[in-house]
VEXDREN-2710 file (C-alpha; in Angstrom, 1 decimal):
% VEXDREN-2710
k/r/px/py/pz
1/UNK/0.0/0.0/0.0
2/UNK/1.5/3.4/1.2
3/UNK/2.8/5.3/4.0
4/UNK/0.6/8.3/5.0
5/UNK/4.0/10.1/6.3
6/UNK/5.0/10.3/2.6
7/UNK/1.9/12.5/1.9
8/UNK/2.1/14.0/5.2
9/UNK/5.9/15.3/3.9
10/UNK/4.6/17.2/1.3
11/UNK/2.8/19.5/3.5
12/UNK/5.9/22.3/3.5
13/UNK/6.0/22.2/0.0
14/UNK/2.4/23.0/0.2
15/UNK/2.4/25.6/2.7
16/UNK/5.6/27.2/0.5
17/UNK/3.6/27.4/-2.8
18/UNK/0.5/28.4/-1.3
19/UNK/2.5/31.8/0.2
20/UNK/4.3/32.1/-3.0
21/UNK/1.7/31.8/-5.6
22/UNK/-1.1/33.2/-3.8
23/UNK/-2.3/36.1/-5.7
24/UNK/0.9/36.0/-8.2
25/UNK/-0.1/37.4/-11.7
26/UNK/-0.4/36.6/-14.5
27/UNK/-0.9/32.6/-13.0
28/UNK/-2.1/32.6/-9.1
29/UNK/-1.6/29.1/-8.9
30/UNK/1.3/26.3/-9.1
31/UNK/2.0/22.7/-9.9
32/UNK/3.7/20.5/-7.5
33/UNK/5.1/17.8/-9.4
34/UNK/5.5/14.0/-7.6
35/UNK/2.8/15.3/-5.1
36/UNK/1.8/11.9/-4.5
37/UNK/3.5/9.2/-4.3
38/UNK/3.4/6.6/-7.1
39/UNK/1.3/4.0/-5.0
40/UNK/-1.3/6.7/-4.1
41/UNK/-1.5/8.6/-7.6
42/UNK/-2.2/5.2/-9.2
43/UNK/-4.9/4.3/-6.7
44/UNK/-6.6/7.7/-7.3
45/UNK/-6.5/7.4/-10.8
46/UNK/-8.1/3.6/-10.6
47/UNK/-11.4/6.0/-9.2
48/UNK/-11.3/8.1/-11.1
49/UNK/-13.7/7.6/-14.4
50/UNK/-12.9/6.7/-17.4
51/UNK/-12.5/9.9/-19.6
52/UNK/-15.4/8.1/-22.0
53/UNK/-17.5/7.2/-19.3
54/UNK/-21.5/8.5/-19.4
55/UNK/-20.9/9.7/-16.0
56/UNK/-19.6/13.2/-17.7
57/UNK/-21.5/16.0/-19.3
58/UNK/-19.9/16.7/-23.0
59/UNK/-19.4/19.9/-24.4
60/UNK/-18.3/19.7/-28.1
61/UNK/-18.9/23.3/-29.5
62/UNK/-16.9/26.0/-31.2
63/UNK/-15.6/27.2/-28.8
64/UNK/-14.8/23.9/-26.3
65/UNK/-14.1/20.3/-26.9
66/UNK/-14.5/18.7/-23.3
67/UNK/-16.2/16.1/-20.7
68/UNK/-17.1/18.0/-17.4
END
C-alpha cells in the first residue's frame, strides 16, 4: 500500500507554494510535481472515471471540446 508520512511530507511544500503563488499574476496558482507518491497517484486514478464514461456531461462546440 502506502505510507501516509509520505503525503504528510509534502505538507511544507504546500504551505511554500500556497505563500508564493497566492495572488501571483499573471498565474495565481502552481503545480507541485510528484505530489503523491506513485502508489497513491495510481490508486486515485483507478477511481477516477474513465474519460469516456456516461458519468460526464460533454461539451463539443466551437468554442470547447470537453467532458465535465
Amino acid at each position: 500500500m502506502f505510507d501516509l508520512t509520505d503525503i504528510l511530507n509534502k505538507r511544507e511544500a504546500v504551505i511554500s507554494a500556497f505563500t508564493t503563488f497566492r495572488g501571483a499574476d499573471p498565474f495565481d496558482y502552481c503545480v507541485i510535481d510528484d505530489f503523491f507518491v506513485p502508489d497513491v497517484a495510481a490508486a486515485l486514478a483507478q477511481e477516477f472515471p474513465d474519460f469516456s464514461s456516461p458519468i460526464w456531461h460533454e461539451y463539443n462546440n466551437a468554442i470547447e471540446v470537453k467532458n465535465a
